[in-house]
C-alpha positions as CSV (number, residue, x, y, z in Angstrom):
1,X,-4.0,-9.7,36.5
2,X,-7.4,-7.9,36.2
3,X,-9.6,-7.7,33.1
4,X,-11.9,-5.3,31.8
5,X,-13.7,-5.6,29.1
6,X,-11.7,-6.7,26.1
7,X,-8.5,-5.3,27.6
8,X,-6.6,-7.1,30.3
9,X,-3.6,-5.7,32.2
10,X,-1.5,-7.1,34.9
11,X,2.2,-8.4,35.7
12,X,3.2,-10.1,32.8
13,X,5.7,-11.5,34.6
14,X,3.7,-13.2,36.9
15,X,1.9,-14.8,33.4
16,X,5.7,-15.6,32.7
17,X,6.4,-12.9,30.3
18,X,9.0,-10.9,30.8
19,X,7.7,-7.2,30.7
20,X,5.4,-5.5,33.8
21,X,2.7,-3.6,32.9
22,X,1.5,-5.2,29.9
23,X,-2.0,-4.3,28.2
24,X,-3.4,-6.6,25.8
25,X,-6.6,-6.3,23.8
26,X,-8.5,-8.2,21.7
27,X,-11.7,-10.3,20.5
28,X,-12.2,-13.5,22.2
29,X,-12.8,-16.2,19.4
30,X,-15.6,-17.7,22.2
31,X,-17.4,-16.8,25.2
32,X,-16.0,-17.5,28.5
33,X,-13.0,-16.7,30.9
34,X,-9.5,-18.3,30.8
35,X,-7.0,-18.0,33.1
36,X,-3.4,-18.4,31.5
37,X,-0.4,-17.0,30.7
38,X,-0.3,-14.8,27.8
39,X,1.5,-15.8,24.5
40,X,2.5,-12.6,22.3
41,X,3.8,-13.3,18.8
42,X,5.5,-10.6,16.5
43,X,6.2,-10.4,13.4
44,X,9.3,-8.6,12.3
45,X,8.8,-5.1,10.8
46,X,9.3,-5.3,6.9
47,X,12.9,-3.6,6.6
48,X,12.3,-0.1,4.4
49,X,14.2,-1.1,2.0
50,X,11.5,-3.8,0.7
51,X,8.9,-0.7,0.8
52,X,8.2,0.9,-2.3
53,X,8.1,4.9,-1.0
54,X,7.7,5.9,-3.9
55,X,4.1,7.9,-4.7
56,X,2.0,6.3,-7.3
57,X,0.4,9.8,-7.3
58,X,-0.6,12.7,-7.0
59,X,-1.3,13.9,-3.0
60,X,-5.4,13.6,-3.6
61,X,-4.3,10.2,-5.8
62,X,-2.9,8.6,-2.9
63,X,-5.6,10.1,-0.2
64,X,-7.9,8.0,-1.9
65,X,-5.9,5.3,-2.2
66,X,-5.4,5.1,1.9
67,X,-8.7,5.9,2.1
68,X,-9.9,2.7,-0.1
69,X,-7.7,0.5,2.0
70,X,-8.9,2.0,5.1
71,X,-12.3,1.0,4.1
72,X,-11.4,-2.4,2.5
73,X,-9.9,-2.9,5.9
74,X,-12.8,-1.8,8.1
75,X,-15.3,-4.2,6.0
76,X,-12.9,-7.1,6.5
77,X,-12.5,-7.0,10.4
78,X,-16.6,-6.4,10.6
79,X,-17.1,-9.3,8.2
80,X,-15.0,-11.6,10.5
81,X,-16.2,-9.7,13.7
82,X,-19.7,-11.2,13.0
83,X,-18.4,-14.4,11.6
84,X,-16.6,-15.0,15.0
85,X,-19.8,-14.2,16.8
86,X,-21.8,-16.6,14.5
87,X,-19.5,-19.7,15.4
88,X,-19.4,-19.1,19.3
């Protein structure tokens, strides 16, 4: 398994996963290299049938309304991003 960066790739099976070829990315919570097999949990997609489809707009209306979330998002993952590098 080699690692660059915040990507690793490898065997998975030889971390005792099950697929080859495997590329994981991420943040490390703390400085520092560990050497273990990787753990991958899912969530289940939420069936479509439990997703409202319908618009709550017009085109523009909803543009915005991705675009809020976007943002909304984008703010959240910085504000943990340097949170996480505070605590390590």
């Amino acid at each position: 398994m080699t690692t660059t960066g915040s990507t690793t790739t490898g065997d998975a099976r030889a971390a005792g996963g099950g697929q080859a070829g495997v590329a994981l990315s991420g943040r490390g919570a703390a400085p520092g290299v560990a050497v273990a097999p990787a753990v991958v949990l899912a969530v289940a997609p939420t069936p479509a049938a439990e997703v409202d489809t319908e618009p709550q707009g017009s085109p523009g209306e909803e543009l915005e309304r991705a675009e809020q979330a976007l943002d909304a998002t984008e703010q959240s993952l910085l504000e943990l991003s340097e949170k996480v590098a505070e605590d390590a």
